[in-house]
Every structure is written in structure tokens, then in C-alpha cells.
C-alpha positions, 0 to 999 in steps of 0.5 A: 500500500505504501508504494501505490501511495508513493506513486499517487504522490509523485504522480500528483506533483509531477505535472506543477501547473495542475496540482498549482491550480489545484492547490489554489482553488481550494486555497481560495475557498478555504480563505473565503470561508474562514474570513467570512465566519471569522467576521461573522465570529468577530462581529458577534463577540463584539455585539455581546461585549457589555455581557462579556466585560461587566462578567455578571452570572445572572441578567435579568430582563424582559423576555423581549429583550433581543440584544443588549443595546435594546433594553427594556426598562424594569419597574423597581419592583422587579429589583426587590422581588429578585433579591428576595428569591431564596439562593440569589447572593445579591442583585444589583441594578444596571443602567444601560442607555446612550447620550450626546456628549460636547467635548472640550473642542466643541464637537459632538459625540455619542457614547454608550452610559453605563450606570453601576449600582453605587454600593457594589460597582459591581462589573466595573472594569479595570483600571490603567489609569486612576482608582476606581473610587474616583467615581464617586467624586462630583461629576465622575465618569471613567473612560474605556480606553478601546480602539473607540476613545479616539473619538473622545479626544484621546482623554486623560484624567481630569479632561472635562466635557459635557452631557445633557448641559451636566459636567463631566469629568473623566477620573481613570481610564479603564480596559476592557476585553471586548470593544463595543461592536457599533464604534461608539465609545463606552463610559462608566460612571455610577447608576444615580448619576446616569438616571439623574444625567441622562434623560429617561423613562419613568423606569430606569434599570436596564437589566438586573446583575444577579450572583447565585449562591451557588450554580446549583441555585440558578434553574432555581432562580430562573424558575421564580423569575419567569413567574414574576413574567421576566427571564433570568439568563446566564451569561452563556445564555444571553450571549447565545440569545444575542448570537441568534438574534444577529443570526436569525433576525437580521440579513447579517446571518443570511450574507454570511451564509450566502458568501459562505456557500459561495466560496464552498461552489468556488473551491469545489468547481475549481478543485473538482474541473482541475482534479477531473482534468489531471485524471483525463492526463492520467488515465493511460498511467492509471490504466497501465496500473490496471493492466499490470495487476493493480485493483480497483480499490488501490486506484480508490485508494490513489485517487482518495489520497490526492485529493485528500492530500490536496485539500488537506495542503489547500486548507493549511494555505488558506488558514495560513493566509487568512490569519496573516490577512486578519492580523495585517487588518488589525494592525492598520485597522484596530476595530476590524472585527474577525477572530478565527476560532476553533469552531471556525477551522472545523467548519472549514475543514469539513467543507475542504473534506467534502470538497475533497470527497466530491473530487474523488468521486469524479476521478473515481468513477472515471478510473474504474470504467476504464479497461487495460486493453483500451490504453494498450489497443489505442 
């Protein structure tokens, strides 16, 4: 078997224009589908970075609720029937809204608000600059230094501005492990502050930040919540609901998946007319092959092993060239969003091995039809 593989391999390489061909078709499919589900990776880590960053293991919300930057404001009721549900640690209320901020040289920006609960702070970021005490100072507000804070004038602590006609002073600058997904720059500062700032409903608490006791409390807890008529998400949870809502409800999933199956047909036409042609080239070698002995299923066994061994070097290429696209990318574009995942190169490679399959079945059929005698009579 060994020897029969040798040769599939040498006859494989031998002609270098098609197995180059070859190479790049399914190089350029592999590209495409990982760069489009890398984006699409990307782009929905970053529409669950408020979940991600504030790390809380419990949201409480309305079941309406789709995303995290549409939040629908809870009645104050809600806040004291959670932290009275047996097994919940303590509960918190968030604030979460958008307002217009006037810098120091007269220009307007938006900026996500988010207000923690004034006792704990609970979620509030990291600092790099400052302490995180410094929000309750008069008019404190703490900056996440992202590839957003740009458009806030690259501020320092003690740069002041304005919001709503209130004054604001930016006291730290904190880091964050995920960056907003709608280039708008995020501040902290604390829940009383927010609602007396920012204009607002009659209702004011965005979601509620819960702790369990204990993981085993959480079913628990979600049951006596959706009685109160209010889901209790985890965060793995609420990611997943956010995930579905940009998969399902809008034309983001819909083109990703377009662009995806497109770039599968690309590389299977491609790789599959090539594959067909250097089995057309190859026919009398396979023929001899059979003429001298081989069986049916060695050749099975050669073809297989071509394409499989194409597909594999196409998929390692065009991971490779993805990787150095999206960290060429980031490094000029520092808010371009594509992460590529495990989840992400699995995807991949199963589309290279149906591409691969697929192939094989062409240049197997052809193969098997032929006779000995049909090479040595021409």
C-alpha cells in the first residue's frame, strides 16, 4: 500500500501547473470561508461585549429583550422581588442607555452610559489609569480606553466635557476585553448619576446583575423569575440569545451564509474541473496500473489520497493566509472585527473534506470504467 501511495504522490506533483491550480482553488475557498465566519465570529463577540466585560452570572430582563443595546426598562419592583428569591447572593441594578456628549473642542459625540449600582460597582472594569473610587467624586465618569476613545479626544484624567448641559469629568481610564461592536465609545460612571444625567423613562434599570449562591441555585432562580413574567439568563445564555438574534433576525446571518456557500461552489468547481482534468492526463498511467495487476480499490485508494492530500495542503494555505490577512487588518485597522476560532477551522475543514470527497468521486468513477486493453489497443 505504501508504494501505490508513493506513486499517487509523485504522480500528483509531477505535472506543477495542475496540482498549482489545484492547490489554489481550494486555497481560495478555504480563505473565503474562514474570513467570512471569522467576521461573522468577530462581529458577534463584539455585539455581546457589555455581557462579556461587566462578567455578571445572572441578567435579568424582559423576555423581549433581543440584544443588549435594546433594553427594556424594569419597574423597581422587579429589583426587590429578585433579591428576595431564596439562593440569589445579591442583585444589583444596571443602567444601560446612550447620550450626546460636547467635548472640550466643541464637537459632538455619542457614547454608550453605563450606570453601576453605587454600593457594589459591581462589573466595573479595570483600571490603567486612576482608582476606581474616583467615581464617586462630583461629576465622575471613567473612560474605556478601546480602539473607540479616539473619538473622545484621546482623554486623560481630569479632561472635562459635557452631557445633557451636566459636567463631566473623566477620573481613570479603564480596559476592557471586548470593544463595543457599533464604534461608539463606552463610559462608566455610577447608576444615580446616569438616571439623574441622562434623560429617561419613568423606569430606569436596564437589566438586573444577579450572583447565585451557588450554580446549583440558578434553574432555581430562573424558575421564580419567569413567574414574576421576566427571564433570568446566564451569561452563556444571553450571549447565545444575542448570537441568534444577529443570526436569525437580521440579513447579517443570511450574507454570511450566502458568501459562505459561495466560496464552498468556488473551491469545489475549481478543485473538482482541475482534479477531473489531471485524471483525463492520467488515465493511460492509471490504466497501465490496471493492466499490470493493480485493483480497483488501490486506484480508490490513489485517487482518495490526492485529493485528500490536496485539500488537506489547500486548507493549511488558506488558514495560513487568512490569519496573516486578519492580523495585517488589525494592525492598520484596530476595530476590524474577525477572530478565527476553533469552531471556525472545523467548519472549514469539513467543507475542504467534502470538497475533497466530491473530487474523488469524479476521478473515481472515471478510473474504474476504464479497461487495460483500451490504453494498450489505442
Amino acid at each position: 500500500m505504501n508504494g501505490i501511495l508513493k506513486l499517487a504522490f509523485k504522480l500528483l506533483v509531477n505535472d506543477k501547473g495542475k496540482y498549482a491550480a489545484l492547490l489554489v482553488g481550494i486555497t481560495f475557498a478555504v480563505f473565503l470561508m474562514v474570513q467570512m465566519t471569522s467576521i461573522f465570529s468577530g462581529i458577534l463577540t463584539k455585539a455581546s461585549s457589555t455581557v462579556i466585560n461587566l462578567g455578571a452570572q445572572v441578567w435579568v430582563m424582559d423576555p423581549a429583550v433581543t440584544n443588549v443595546a435594546s433594553s427594556i426598562p424594569l419597574p423597581t419592583y422587579v429589583l426587590d422581588a429578585v433579591r428576595s428569591i431564596n439562593g440569589v447572593k445579591y442583585a444589583v441594578p444596571l443602567y444601560s442607555g446612550s447620550a450626546l456628549v460636547k467635548l472640550e473642542n466643541g464637537v459632538f459625540q455619542f457614547v454608550t452610559v453605563l450606570g453601576l449600582d453605587d454600593n457594589s460597582l459591581l462589573g466595573h472594569p479595570e483600571l490603567i489609569e486612576g482608582k476606581i473610587e474616583d467615581i464617586y467624586a462630583e461629576n465622575a465618569f471613567v473612560a474605556v480606553q478601546d480602539t473607540e476613545i479616539s473619538k473622545l479626544g484621546n482623554p486623560r484624567p481630569g479632561t472635562e466635557f459635557e452631557i445633557n448641559d451636566h459636567r463631566g469629568v473623566i477620573v481613570g481610564l479603564a480596559k476592557v476585553s471586548v470593544s463595543g461592536l457599533f464604534g461608539i465609545p463606552t463610559l462608566y460612571t455610577t447608576y444615580s448619576r446616569a438616571i439623574q444625567y441622562i434623560p429617561s423613562t419613568r423606569f430606569t434599570i436596564a437589566y438586573i446583575l444577579v450572583e447565585p449562591k451557588s450554580n446549583d441555585v440558578i434553574p432555581s432562580i430562573q424558575d421564580q423569575v419567569r413567574q414574576l413574567g421576566y427571564v433570568a439568563l446566564t451569561k452563556q445564555g444571553f450571549m447565545q440569545k444575542i448570537a441568534d438574534y444577529y443570526k436569525y433576525q437580521t440579513g447579517l446571518g443570511t450574507n454570511i451564509l450566502i458568501m459562505t456557500v459561495v466560496s464552498f461552489l468556488v473551491g469545489l468547481s475549481i478543485s473538482g474541473q482541475t482534479f477531473y482534468t489531471f485524471i483525463l492526463e492520467n488515465l493511460e498511467k492509471f490504466g497501465a496500473l490496471k493492466a499490470i495487476g493493480a485493483k480497483g480499490n488501490e486506484l480508490v485508494y490513489m485517487i482518495f489520497f490526492q485529493a485528500t492530500f490536496s485539500a488537506i495542503i489547500g486548507y493549511g494555505l488558506g488558514v495560513g493566509l487568512c490569519a496573516v490577512v486578519i492580523t495585517l487588518a488589525k494592525l492598520r485597522i484596530p476595530e476590524y472585527s474577525a477572530n478565527i476560532t476553533f469552531t471556525t477551522l472545523a467548519f472549514a475543514l469539513v467543507m475542504v473534506l467534502i470538497i475533497a470527497g466530491i473530487s474523488s468521486y469524479i476521478g473515481i468513477r472515471k478510473v474504474l470504467k476504464i479497461e487495460p486493453f483500451d490504453i494498450f489497443r489505442s
